[in-house]
N, C-alpha and C positions, 0 to 999 in steps of 0.2 A: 260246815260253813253255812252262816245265815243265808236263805233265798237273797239277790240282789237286789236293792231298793236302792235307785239313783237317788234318793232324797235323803239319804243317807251316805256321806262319804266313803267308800272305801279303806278300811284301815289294812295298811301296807308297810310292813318292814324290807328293810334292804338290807341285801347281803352283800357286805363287798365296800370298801369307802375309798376307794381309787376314781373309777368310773362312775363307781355309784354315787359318791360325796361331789363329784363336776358335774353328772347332768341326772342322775335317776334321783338325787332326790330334790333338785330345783325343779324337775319338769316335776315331779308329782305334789311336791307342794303348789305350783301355781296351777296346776289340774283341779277345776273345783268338783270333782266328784273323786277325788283321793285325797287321804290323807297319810303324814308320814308317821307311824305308830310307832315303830323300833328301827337301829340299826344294828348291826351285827358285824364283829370285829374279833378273830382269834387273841385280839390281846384287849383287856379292857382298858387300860389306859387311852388306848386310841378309838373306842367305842364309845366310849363316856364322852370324849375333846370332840368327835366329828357332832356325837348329841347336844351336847351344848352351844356348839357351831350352829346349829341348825334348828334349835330350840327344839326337838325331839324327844317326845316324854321319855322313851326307854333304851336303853342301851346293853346288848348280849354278847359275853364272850363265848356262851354255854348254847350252840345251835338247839339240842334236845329241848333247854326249858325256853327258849322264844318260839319254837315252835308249837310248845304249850298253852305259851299265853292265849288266854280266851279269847284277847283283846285284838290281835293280832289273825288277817283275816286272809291274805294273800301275801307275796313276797315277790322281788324282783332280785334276781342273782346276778349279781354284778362281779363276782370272783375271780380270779387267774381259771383257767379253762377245765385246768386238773380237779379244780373242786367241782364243777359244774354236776357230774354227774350225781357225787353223792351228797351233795346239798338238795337239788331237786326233787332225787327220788326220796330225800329226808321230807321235805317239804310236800311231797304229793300224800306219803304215806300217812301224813298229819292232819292231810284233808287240804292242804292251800293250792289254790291255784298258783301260777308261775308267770313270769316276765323274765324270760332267758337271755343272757347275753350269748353271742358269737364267739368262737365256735361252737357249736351244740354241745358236744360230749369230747372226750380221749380217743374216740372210734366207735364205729358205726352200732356194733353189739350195744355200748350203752347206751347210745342214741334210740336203737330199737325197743329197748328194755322198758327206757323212760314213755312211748311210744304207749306202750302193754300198759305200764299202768296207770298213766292219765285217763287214755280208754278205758280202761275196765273200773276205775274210780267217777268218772262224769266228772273229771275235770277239766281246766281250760290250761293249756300253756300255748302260750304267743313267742314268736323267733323275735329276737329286735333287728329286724333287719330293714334298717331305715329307710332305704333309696327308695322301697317301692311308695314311700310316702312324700320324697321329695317333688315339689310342683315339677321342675324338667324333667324328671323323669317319667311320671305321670304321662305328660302330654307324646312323650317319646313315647310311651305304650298304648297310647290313644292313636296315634300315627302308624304305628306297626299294625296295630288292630285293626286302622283301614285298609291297609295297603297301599300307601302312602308310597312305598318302595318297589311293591310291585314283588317278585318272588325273591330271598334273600341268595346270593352268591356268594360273599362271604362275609363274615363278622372279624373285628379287630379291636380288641381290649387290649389296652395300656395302661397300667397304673402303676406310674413308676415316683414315689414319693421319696423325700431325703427326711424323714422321721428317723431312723436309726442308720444315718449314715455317719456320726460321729464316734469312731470308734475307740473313744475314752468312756460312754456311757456306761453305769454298770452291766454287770451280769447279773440277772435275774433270771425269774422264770420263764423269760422270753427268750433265753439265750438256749433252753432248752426245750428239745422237741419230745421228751417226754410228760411236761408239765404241759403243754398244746402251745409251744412256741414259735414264732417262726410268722413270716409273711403269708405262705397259706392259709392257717388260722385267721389271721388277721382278716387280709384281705381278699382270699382264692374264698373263703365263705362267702363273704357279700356275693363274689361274683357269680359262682355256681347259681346262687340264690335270684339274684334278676337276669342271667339269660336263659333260666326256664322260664321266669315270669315272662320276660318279653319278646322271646324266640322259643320256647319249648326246650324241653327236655334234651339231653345229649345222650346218643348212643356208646359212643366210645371213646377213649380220650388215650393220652401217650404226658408225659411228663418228663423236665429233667429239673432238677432242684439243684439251688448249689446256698455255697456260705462264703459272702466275699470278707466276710471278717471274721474273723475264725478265734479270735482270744479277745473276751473283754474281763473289767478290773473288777474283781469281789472287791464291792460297798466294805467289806470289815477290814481289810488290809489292805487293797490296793494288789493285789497279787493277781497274774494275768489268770483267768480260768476260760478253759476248752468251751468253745460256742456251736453245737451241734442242730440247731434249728435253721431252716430256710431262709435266706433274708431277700432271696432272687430266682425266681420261678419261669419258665416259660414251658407253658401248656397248648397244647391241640387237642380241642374238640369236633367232635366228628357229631352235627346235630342229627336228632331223631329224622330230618329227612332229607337228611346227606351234608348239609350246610357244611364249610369249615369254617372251624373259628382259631382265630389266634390270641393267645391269652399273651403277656410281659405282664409280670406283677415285679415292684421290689420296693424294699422299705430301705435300699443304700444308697438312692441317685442323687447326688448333688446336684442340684438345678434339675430335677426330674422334669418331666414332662407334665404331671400333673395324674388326672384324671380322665381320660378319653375312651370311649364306645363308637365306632363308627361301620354302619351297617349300609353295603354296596348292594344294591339291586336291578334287577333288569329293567326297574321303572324310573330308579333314580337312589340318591346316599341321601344318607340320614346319619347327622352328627351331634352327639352328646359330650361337652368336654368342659372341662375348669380346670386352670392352672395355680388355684389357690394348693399351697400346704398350709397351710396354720389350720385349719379344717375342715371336714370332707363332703361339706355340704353347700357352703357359701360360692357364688363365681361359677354355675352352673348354666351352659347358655344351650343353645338348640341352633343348628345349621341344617339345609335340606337344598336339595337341586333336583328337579327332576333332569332328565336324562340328556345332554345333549348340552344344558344351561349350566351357569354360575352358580356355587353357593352362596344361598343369602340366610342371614341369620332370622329367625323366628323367635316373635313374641309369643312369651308362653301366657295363656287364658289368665284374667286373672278369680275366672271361678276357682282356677287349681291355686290360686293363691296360697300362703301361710295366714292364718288370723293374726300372727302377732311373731314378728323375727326380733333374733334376741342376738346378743355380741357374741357368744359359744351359738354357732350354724346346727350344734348337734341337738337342742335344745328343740326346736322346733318339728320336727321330724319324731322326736321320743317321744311327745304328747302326742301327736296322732299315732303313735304306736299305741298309747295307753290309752288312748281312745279305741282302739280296735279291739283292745285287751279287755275293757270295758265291756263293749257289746259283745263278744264273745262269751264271758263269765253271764253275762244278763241272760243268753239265750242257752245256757250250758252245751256249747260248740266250740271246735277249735275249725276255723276258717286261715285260709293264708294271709299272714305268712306263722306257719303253726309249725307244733313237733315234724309234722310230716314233713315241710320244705327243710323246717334243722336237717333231717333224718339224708331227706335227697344231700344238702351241702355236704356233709360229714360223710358218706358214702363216697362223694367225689372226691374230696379229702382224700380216705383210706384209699382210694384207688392210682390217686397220683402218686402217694409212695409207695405202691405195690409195682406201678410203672416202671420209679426210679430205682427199683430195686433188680428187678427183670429186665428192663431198658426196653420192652413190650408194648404196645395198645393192647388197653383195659379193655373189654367189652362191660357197659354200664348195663346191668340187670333194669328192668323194670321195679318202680319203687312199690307199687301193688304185691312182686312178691315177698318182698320183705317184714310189711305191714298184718 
């Protein structure tokens, strides 16, 4: 890969035209130090229609020879979970840096693996793990930073969205938990992912998983097929310095609740919550009381502002991911959120269904010795 010269675009193929065709390749085409060079689609029929969609010179069914192309300088994996692994380490071994989607890897080993050889290549791979870029969030970890709360008592996440609570949707590879299916995937990564960033690390956790719709319809008949992925989670984390936390994730609630983090302290709560579903970024406000008072909702700065909000919420947040992605490749460094916080999500992954397997508390290893 050529040294990085901002003065020169980025050329960037995408793998994946689900996620990747709704915001990885609108956010890098209006990214003016990237450009969209290839996409990549196991059927070419639909790699050629998303290219021409998109006015995109190149289109590859064949990962080996776009990985090839000269032209072609970095990638962003946007796949079903199951490919993640050996797309990327395809993609590192070719010399490109990475743009990873959530979840990292199948399990932690190939989260590790991928880990070894970016390191040992000088390459960059970036987590797309959006929240730590959205403004309320932000300012919530600028809060926490001060001690705005004072010492944490305990922590309460809720994310209980009605996304696959229809259960005529097909079955897919989300119906199955050996393609990386399932509400954990989805959602328990983001989470692992910002309550290290904004409360530290967690030492032990306990898990119970369940499936509240257990048969959805194969797309080619209409015939009911077995749904063995998570769709309803709740977790206990035990933080690195004693904290509890209580996790409810689920992608089945009819009228969920939404989106909610709210952290109780001996100085005062601190509340993070949006009740949008149509998506997971827009309707984000900020609540605070110190101890004894009301809560009152707070204006978030508008230095943490967005430069430019767009009708898709996710849009916004994935440029500054590629912005991050950017100066990281410039500096040849991987900074957070990098393989390493993948490596941490995906460990707590593997550990909540070793939980639900045992019915046990995990002890969470320190991520240094895995590294």
């Amino acid at each position: 890969m050529r040294p990085f010269d901002a003065r020169q675009p980025l050329r960037v193929a995408v793998l994946g035209t689900g996620f990747g065709a709704k915001v990885h390749i609108p956010a890098l085409q209006h990214h003016s130090e990237t450009t969209v060079q290839a996409v990549y689609h196991r059927r070419p029929e639909q790699a050629a229609a998303i290219a021409q969609q998109f006015g995109i010179p190149s289109a590859y069914s064949d990962l080996e020879a776009l990985l090839a192309d000269p032209a072609i300088e970095a990638v962003t994996i946007a796949s079903p979970p199951f490919l993640h692994y050996s797309m990327a380490w395809a993609a590192l071994s070719a010399g490109k840096s990475v743009l990873l989607e959530k979840p990292t890897t199948l399990n932690v080993e190939e989260a590790r693996a991928l880990w070894k050889l970016a390191s040992s290549q000088g390459l960059t791979v970036t987590l797309d793990f959006e929240y730590r870029f959205v403004p309320a969030w932000q300012y919530v970890a600028e809060l926490l930073a001060e001690g705005a709360i004072g010492q944490p008592w305990l922590v309460k996440l809720d994310w209980l969205m009605s996304s696959r609570a229809d259960a005529s949707r097909p079955w897919n590879w989300y119906a199955q938990r050996s393609q990386g299916g399932g509400a954990l995937g989805a959602l328990g990564s983001h989470s692992f992912d910002y309550l290290a960033w904004l409360l530290g690390p967690a030492r032990r956790l306990q898990a119970r998983l369940f499936t509240a719709i257990q048969e959805r319809p194969d797309p080619s008949d209409g015939q009911l097929k077995p749904v063995d992925s998570d769709d309803t989670d709740l977790i206990q984390l035990e933080l690195a310095n004693g904290v509890p936390c209580q996790i409810s994730l689920s992608s089945v609630c009819r009228q969920g609740r939404g989106h909610w983090l709210e952290v109780y302290g001996d100085r005062g709560t601190l509340i993070l919550g949006s009740s949008n579903q149509k998506d997971y970024v827009h309707g984000f406000q900020v609540w605070f009381a110190v101890a004894g008072q009301e809560l009152q909702a707070l204006s978030i700065p508008s230095r943490l502002a967005f430069p430019q909000e767009f009708a898709d919420g996710r849009l916004a947040p994935v440029l500054r991911v590629v912005d991050h992605w950017l100066a990281d490749i410039r500096r040849g460094e991987m900074t957070a959120p990098s393989l390493r916080e993948g490596l941490y999500s995906q460990l707590l992954i593997d550990l909540c269904w070793h939980s639900q397997r045992s019915g046990e508390w995990q002890t969470i290893p320190e991520l240094s010795r895995l590294l």
